[in-house]
C-alpha positions as a LaTeX table, in Angstrom:
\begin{tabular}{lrrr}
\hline
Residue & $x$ (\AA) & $y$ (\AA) & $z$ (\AA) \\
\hline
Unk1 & 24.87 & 7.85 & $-11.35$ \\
Unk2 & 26.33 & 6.87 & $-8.14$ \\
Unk3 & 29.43 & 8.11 & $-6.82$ \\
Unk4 & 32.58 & 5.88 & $-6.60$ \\
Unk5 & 31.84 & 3.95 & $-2.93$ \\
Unk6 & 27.90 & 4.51 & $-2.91$ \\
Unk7 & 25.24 & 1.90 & $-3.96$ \\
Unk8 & 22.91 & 2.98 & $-6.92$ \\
Unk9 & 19.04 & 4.06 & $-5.67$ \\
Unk10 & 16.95 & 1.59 & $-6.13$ \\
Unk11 & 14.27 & 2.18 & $-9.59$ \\
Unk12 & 10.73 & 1.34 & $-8.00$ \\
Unk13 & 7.22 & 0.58 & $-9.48$ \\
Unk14 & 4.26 & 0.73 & $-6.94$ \\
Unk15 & 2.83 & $-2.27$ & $-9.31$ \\
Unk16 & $-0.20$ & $-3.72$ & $-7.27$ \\
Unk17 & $-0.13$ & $-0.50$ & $-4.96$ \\
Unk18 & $-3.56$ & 0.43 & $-6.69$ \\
Unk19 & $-6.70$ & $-0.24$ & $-5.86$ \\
Unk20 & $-8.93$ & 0.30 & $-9.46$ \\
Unk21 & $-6.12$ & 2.71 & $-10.66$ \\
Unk22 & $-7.41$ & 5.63 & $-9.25$ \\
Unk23 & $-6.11$ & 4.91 & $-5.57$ \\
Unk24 & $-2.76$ & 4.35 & $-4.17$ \\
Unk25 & $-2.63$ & 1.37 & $-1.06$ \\
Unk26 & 0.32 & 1.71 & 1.33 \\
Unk27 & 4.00 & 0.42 & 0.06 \\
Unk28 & 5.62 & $-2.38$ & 1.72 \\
Unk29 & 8.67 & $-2.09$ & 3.64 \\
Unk30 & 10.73 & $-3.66$ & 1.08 \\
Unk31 & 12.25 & $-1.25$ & $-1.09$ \\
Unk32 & 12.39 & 1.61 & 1.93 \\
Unk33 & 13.72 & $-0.78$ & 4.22 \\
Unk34 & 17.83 & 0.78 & 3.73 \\
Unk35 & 16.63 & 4.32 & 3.84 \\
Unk36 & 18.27 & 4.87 & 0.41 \\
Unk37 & 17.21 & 6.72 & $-2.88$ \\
Unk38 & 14.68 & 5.65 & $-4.30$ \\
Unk39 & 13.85 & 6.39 & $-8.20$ \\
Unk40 & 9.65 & 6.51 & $-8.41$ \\
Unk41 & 8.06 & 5.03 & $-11.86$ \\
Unk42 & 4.22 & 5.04 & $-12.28$ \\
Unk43 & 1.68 & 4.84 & $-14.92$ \\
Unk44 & $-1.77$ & 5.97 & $-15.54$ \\
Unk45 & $-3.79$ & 3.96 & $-18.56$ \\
Unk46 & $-6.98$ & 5.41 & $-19.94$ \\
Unk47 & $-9.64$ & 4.98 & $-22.39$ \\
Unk48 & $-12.67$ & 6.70 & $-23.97$ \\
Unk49 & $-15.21$ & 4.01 & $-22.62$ \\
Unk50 & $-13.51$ & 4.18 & $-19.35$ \\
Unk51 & $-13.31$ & 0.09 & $-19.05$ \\
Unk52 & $-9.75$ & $-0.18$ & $-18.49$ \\
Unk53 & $-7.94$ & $-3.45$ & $-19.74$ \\
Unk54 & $-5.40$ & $-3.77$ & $-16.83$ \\
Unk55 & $-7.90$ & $-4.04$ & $-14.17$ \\
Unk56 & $-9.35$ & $-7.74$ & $-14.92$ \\
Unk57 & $-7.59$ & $-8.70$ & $-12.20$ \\
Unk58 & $-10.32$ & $-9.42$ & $-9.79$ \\
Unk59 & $-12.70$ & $-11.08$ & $-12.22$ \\
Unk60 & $-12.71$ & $-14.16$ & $-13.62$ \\
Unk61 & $-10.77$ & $-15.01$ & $-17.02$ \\
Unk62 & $-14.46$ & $-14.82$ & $-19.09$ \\
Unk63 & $-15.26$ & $-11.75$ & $-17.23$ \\
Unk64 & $-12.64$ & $-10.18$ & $-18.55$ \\
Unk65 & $-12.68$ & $-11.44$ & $-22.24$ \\
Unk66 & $-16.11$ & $-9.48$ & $-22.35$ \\
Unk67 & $-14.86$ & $-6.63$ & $-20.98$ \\
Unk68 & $-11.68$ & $-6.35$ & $-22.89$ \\
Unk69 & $-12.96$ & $-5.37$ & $-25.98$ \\
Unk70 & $-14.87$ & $-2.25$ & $-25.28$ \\
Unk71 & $-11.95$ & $-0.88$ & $-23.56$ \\
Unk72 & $-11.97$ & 0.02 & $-26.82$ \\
Unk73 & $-8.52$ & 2.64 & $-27.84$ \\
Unk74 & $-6.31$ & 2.79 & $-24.36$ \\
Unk75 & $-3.76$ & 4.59 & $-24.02$ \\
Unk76 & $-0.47$ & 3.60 & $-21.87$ \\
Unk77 & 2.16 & 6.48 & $-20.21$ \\
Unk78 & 4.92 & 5.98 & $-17.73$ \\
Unk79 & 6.77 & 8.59 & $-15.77$ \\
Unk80 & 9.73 & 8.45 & $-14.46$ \\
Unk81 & 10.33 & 10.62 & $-11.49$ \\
Unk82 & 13.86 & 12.16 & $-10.11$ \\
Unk83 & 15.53 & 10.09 & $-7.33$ \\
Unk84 & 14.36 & 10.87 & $-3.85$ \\
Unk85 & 16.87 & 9.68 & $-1.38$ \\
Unk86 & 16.21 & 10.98 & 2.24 \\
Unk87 & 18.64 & 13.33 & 3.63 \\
Unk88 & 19.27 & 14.96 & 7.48 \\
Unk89 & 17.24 & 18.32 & 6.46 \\
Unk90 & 13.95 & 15.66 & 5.42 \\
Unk91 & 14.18 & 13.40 & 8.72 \\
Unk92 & 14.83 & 16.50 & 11.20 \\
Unk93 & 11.73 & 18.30 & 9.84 \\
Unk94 & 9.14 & 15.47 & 8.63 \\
Unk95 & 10.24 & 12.75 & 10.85 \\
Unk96 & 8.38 & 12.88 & 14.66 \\
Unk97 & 9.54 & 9.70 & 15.78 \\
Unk98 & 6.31 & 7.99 & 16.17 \\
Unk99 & 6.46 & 5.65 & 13.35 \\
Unk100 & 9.42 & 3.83 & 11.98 \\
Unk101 & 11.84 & 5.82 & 9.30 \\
Unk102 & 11.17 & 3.64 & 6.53 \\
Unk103 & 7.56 & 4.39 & 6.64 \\
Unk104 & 7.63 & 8.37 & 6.89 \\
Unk105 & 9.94 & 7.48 & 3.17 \\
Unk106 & 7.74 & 5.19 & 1.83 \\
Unk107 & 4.34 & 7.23 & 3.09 \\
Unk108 & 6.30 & 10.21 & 1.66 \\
Unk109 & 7.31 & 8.76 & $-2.03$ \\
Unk110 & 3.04 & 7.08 & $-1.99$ \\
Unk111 & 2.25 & 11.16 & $-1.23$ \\
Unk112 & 4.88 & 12.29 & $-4.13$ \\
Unk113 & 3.29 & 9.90 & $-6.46$ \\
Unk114 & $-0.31$ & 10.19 & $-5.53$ \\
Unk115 & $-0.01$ & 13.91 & $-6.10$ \\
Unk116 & 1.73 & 13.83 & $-9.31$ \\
Unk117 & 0.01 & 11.25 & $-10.92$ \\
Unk118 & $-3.78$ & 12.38 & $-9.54$ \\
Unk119 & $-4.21$ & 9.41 & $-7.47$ \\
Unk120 & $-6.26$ & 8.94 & $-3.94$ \\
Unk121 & $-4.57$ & 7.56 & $-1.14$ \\
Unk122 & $-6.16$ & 4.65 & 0.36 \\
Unk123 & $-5.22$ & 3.27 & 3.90 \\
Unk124 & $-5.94$ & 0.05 & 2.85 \\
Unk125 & $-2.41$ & $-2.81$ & 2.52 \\
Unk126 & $-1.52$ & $-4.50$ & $-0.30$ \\
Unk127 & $-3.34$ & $-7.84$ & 1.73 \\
Unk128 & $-6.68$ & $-6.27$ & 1.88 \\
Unk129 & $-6.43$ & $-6.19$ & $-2.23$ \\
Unk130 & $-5.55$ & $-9.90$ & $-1.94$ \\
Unk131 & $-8.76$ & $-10.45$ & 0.09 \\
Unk132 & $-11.41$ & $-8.39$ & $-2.18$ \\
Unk133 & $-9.59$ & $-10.01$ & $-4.87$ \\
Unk134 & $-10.54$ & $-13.67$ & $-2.80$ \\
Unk135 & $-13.84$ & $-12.21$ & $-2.06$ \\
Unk136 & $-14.83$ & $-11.16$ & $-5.49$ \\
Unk137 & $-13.47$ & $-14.35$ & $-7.38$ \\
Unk138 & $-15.30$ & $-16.65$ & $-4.71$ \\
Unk139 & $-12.74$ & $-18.10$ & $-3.42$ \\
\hline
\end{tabular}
């Protein structure tokens, strides 16, 4: 809870910050843009076949109705991580001036995440997703 005078940390899901769920693109500037805590979510699905149901994204709608059911028996968790607001100790021995503050947090939280919840980093943007998406649809 936030002390009397202080704004609440923001709660933040990296959704569309994967690539095929096993890689983690960079964040936007958005939510690390006031240098304020930050309270991580992510989740991992699964299933025995290994098709995964949330990835149809990038195919087309009958694509994905053929794919969907031998996903077969998926299974959904989310985790919830502790607030991770940046403090004087973080920025005086992580921070080497050579790239804005905001992205040192958000590069930091993708790392905390991405080690936590077994992903890959990728170096890719969120708008290189948009274009394979384009790409792969035909469009």
């Amino acid at each position: 809870m936030a002390e009397k005078g202080e704004s609440p940390p923001l709660l933040i899901y990296p959704e569309g910050c994967t690539t095929n769920g096993r890689c983690l693109v960079k964040f936007r500037k958005g939510a690390f843009a006031s240098l304020r805590g930050v309270k991580p979510f992510f989740s991992k699905v699964s299933s025995f076949t290994g098709i995964l149901p949330v990835h149809g994204d990038a195919i087309s709608f009958w694509a994905y109705l053929i794919l969907f059911p031998g996903s077969g028996f998926s299974t959904f968790t989310l985790f919830e991580l502790p607030v991770f607001t940046p403090n004087d100790y973080f920025w005086k021995n992580h921070w080497d001036g050579k790239e804005e503050k905001w992205e040192l947090f958000a590069r930091t939280v993708r790392q905390i995440i991405a080690d936590l919840g077994q992903f890959e980093i990728s170096e890719s943007s969120n708008e290189d997703k948009v274009e394979y998406k384009r790409l792969v649809r035909g469009g």
